[in-house]
N, C-alpha and C positions, 0 to 999 in steps of 0.2 A: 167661641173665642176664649182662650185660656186670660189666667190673669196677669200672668207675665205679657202677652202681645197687645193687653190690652192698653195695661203701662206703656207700653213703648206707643201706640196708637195714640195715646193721650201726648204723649211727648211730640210727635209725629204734628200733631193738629194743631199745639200751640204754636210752634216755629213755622209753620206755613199758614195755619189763619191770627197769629199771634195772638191766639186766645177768644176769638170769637165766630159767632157765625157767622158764615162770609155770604154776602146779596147778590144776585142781580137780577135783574129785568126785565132781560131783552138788549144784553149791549151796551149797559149806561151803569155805573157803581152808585148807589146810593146805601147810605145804612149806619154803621158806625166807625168809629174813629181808632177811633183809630185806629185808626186804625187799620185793614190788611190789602190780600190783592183788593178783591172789591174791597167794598166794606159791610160792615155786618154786624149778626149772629158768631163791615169788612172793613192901629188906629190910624184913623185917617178923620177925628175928628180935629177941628184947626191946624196951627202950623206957626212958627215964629217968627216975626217979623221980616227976619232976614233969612231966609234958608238956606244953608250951608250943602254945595254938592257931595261932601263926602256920607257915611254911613258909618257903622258902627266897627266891621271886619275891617275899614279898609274903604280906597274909594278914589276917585280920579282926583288931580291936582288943577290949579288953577289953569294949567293949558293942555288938559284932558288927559295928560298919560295916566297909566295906572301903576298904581304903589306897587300892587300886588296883597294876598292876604296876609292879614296882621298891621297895615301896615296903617296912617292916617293920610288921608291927603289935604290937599288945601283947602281951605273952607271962604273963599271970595271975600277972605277981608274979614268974616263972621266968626269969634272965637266963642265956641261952646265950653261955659261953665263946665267945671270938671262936676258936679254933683246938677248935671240936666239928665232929665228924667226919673227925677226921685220924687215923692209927694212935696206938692206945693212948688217945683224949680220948673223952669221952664222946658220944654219937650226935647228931644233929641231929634233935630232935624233928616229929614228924608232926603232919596237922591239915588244918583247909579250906584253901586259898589260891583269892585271889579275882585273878584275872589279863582284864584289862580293856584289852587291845592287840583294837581291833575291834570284839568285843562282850563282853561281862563277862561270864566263866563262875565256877562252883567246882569245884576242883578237890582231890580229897583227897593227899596226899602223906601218904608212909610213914616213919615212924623211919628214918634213913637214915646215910648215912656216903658218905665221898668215893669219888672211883671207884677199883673195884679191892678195897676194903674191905666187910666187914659186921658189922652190929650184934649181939652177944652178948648171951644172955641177962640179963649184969648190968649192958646200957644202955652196952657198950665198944666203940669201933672195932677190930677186929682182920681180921688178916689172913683172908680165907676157907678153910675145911677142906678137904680132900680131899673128894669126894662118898663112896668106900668106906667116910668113918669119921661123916658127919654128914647127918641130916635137913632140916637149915635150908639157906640159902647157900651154897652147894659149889663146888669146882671141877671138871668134869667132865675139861677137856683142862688142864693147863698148859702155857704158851710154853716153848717150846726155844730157845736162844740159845747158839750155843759162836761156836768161831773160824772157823767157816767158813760160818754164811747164820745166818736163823731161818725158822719154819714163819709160815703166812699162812693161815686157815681163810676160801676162799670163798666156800662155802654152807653151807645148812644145809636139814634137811628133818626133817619128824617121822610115822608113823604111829604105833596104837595104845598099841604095845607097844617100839617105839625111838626113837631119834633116831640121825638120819644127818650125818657134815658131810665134807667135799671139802675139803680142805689142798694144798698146794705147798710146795716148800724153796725158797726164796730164798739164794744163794748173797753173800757178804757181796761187796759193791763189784760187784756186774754182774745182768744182768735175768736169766741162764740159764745153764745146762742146770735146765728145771725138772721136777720128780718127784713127782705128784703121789699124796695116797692120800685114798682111800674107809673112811672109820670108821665102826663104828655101836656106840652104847649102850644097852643094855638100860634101861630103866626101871625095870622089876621087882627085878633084882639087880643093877643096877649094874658090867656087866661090858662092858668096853671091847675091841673084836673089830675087825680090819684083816681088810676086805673085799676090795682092790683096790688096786692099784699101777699109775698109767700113767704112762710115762716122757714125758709132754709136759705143757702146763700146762692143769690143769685150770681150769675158769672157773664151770660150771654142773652144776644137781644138780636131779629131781625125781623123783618116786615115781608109781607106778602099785600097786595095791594086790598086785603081783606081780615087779616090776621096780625097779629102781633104774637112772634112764638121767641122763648125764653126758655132758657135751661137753668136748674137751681142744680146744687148741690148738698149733699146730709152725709156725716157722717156718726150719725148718731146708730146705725147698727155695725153689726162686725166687720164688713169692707166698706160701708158706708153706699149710699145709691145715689146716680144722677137722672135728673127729672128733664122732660120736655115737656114746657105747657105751650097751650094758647088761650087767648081770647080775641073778641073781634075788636078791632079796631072802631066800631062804632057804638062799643060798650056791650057789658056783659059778663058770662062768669068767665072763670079761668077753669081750664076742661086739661087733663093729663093725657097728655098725646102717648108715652113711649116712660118708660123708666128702666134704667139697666143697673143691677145689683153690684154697681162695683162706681166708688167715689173718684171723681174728675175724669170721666169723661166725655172729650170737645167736643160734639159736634159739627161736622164742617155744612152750608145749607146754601141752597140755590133757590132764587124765587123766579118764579116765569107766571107774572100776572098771579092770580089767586092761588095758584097751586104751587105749593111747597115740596123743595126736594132736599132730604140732608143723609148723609154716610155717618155712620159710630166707628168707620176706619172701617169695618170689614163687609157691613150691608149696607145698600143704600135704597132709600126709601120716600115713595112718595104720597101726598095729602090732600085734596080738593079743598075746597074751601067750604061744602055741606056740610052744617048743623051736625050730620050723623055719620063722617067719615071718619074714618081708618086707615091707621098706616099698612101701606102697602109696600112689602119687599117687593124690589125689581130684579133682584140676582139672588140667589140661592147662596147661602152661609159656607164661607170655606177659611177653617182657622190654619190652613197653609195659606193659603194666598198672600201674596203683599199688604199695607194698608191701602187705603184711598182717603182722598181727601177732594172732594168737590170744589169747581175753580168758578164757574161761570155756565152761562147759557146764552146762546142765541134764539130762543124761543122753539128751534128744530131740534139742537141735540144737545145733550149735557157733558158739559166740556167736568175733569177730574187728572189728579195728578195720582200716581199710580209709585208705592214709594219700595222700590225692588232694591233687592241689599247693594248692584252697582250704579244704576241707572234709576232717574225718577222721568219716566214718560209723561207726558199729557197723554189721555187717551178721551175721545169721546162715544158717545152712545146717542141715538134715538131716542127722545123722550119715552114716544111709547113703545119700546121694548127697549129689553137692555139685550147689546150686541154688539159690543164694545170690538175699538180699533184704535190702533195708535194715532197721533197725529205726525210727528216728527217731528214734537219740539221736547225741548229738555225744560227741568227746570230752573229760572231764570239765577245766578250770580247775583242775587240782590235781594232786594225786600219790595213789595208790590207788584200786582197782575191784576191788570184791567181791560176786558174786553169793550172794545171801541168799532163798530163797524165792521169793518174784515180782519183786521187785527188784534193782538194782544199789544198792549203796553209795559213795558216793567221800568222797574228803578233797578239800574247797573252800576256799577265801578265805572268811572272814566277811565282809571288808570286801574287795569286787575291788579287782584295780588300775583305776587312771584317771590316764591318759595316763604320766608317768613315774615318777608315784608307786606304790610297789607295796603291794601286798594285804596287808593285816593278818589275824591272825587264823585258825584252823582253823576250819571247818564239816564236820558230819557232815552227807552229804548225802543222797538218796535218790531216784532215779526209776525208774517201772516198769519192767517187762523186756519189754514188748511195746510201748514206745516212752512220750515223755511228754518234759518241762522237770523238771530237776533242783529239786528241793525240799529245802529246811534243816529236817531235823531235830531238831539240838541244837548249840551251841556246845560247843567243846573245849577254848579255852582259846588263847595264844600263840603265837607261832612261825613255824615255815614245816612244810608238811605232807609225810611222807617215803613213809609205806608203810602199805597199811590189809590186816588180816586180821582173816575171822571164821572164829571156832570154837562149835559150835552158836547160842548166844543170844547171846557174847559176842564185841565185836570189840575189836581191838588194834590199835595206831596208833603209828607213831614219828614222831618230829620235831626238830625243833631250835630253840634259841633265836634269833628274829632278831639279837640282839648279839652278837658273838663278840669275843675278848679272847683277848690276847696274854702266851703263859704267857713262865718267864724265860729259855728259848733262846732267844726272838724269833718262836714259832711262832703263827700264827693258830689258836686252838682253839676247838672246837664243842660247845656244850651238848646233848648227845645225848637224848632223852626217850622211852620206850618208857610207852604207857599204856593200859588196861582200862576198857570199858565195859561196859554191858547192854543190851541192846536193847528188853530186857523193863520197865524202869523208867528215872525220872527221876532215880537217881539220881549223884551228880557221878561225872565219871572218876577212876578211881586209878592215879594216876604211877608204877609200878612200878619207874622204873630212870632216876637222871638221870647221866648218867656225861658226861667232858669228856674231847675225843680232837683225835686232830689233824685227821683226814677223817671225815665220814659216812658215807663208802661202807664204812669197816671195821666199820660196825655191822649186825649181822644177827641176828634172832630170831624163834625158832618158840613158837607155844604148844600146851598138851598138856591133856589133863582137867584136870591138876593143880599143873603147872608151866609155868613158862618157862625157855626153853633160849637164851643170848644170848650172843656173842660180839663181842670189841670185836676182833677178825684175830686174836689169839695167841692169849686164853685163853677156853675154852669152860665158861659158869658155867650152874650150875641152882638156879633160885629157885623156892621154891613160891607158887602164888597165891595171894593175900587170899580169905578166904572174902565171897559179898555179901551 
């Protein structure tokens, strides 16, 4: 594959796995954050004396209508401090909001506090604990910052019993020498263990139920090379799977139990989980073809989006053999693709675009997995749609505010929104996490039985979930 398609291949993998290796399982997203279809390689501590039913977009009025969004509504008598949820003021009370960009959803929002902050048990914004000394809102990793770079967490991944995440040192005033490491956290005790050290810049991170594989980047010779490693999961070295002579490119990657399958855009290739395996091409190299990009697996065939100069197919194959066939689905108008059971899931427009005006609105979407036209299953509420993951019955979605505002450096910043549904009932999503950053792309988050694990690039926090 030339280096011109390879470019465009690269280009190709971050807008559909927005930069990482994308997981699955067997039908369930687990992986990292944020981030994409799956995920990958894809506060609710106290409360205020008095709770107020409105939220922060907006919110029902003392005899239930809705404002609509932007708007405030009635707070039962309760008036929230203009400076609640800042360090040290009391929290910003939880409740429905009814956000009406589109189509008019409800949406519960949590006791809350600004970003960076969580709510104490006596309804106070304070700084977050250490995770070793506290149950609620923790910090797992905190930022590093001296005289010479800070740290930058670019993935994240979770199985049963940890959580994994991928950093780099940024060196202050220039883009390199970068040093990246591999961390993992126990869940159970809470114990923080350096897995891996590679002296080039990490970028991507995904799990197989036996391996932990990772892709670096160098461009320290003339087109510069990107790396695939692994090591196991239960400690040991880090072993170079695959290397290609040419800097940034994605890998897109599917897990089915131990065995590893990922595409460079034009081959795709699979890995057992033996000590002395080898990557094995499943399709023979063809620098006409379209690219690909790997979506998911049902454990039988591996589902791939197929990216043809009019039309981007889904197509899948037979694990073992490649034999590939369309399914008769397009690619999704949105951001997120999660295989769920018989279905695909995605994050849609409620309202499309038409002609220059752009699409209002999230939709949770849903089409068969043996082909069909995407169907709306429930609205979600505002925004513009980032990254969707499910964990058994429940899925998880980020996004952001379509208005963005200008903090007082002069930066453009982003309303970031991490939020919980169920698949099993009607009822509304819970906002989990609405934090204000300066890019999107520094937000990544996995979820667990029990928690969520969320990173804004420095600091790595763990929240426990709302019970439904």
């Amino acid at each position: 594959m030339n280096l011109r398609k390879l470019s465009h291949v690269a280009v190709l993998l971050a807008v559909a796995c927005e930069g990482k290796l994308t997981v699955d399982r067997g039908g369930a997203a687990a992986g990292s954050g944020g981030s994409a279809g799956t995920s990958g390689l894809a506060e609710n501590a106290g409360s205020p004396e008095d709770p107020a039913s409105t939220g922060a977009d907006g919110g029902r009025d003392a005899l239930g209508e809705s404002d609509g969004i932007g708007g405030s509504g009635g707070s039962g008598g309760f008036v929230i401090p203009p400076d609640a949820g800042k360090l040290g003021r009391p929290c910003l009370p939880g409740g429905i909001v009814t956000e009406s960009e589109g189509i008019a959803a409800d949406i519960e929002t949590l006791t809350r506090c600004d970003s960076g902050l969580a709510c104490n048990t006596e309804g106070e914004c304070v700084t977050p604990p250490d995770c070793q000394t506290s149950d609620g809102v923790c910090v797992v990793r905190s930022p590093v910052l001296d005289g010479t770079g800070y740290n930058v967490i670019v993935a994240l991944a979770a199985d049963d019993s940890h959580v994994y995440w991928l950093e780099n040192w940024r060196h202050g005033g220039t883009m390199g020498p970068f040093a990246g490491v591999l961390s993992s956290y126990s869940i159970a005790d809470r114990r923080i263990m350096t897995m891996a050290t590679v002296q080039a810049d990490p970028s991507q991170l995904a799990l197989t139920t036996t391996h932990a594989y990772l892709s670096t980047m160098s461009s320290e010779s003339d087109n510069g090379n990107t790396q695939l490693l692994r090591l196991p999961l239960s400690g040991g070295n880090t072993e170079l799977v695959q290397q290609w002579d040419y800097y940034g490119i994605e890998p897109s990657f599917v897990a089915v139990g131990s065995q590893a399958f990922w595409s460079d855009g034009g081959t795709v290739y699979s890995m057992t989980s033996d000590p002395e395996a080898i990557p094995t091409p499943l399709n023979s190299v063809d620098s006409e073809a379209p690219p690909m990009v790997l979506a998911a697996s049902d454990g039988v065939d591996l589902f791939y989006w197929l990216f043809a100069d009019t039309s981007t197919p889904l197509m899948r194959t037979p694990l073992a053999n490649f034999a590939p066939g369309a399914v008769g689905i397009e690619y999704p108008l949105g951001r997120g693709f999660a295989l769920h059971g018989d279905g695909f899931f995605a994050l849609t427009r409620a309202v499309p675009r038409v002609d220059l005006t752009p699409g209002r609105g999230i939709m949770l979407s849903r089409v068969p997995k043996n082909g069909g036209e995407y169907e709306a299953v429930r609205s979600l509420g505002d925004g513009s749609p980032r990254s969707l993951q499910i964990l058994g019955d429940r899925y998880f979605f980020a996004s952001d505010a379509n208005s963005q505002t200008i903090d007082s450096f002069g930066h453009t910043t982003f309303d970031v929104r991490v939020s919980m549904g169920s698949l099993n009932d009607d009822a509304p999503p819970i906002r989990l996490i609405e934090h204000t950053m300066q890019s999107f792309d520094d937000v990544r988050f996995v979820a667990t039985a029990h928690d969520l694990f969320w990173t804004d690039g420095k600091t790595l926090y763990q929240q426990p979930l709302p019970a439904r």
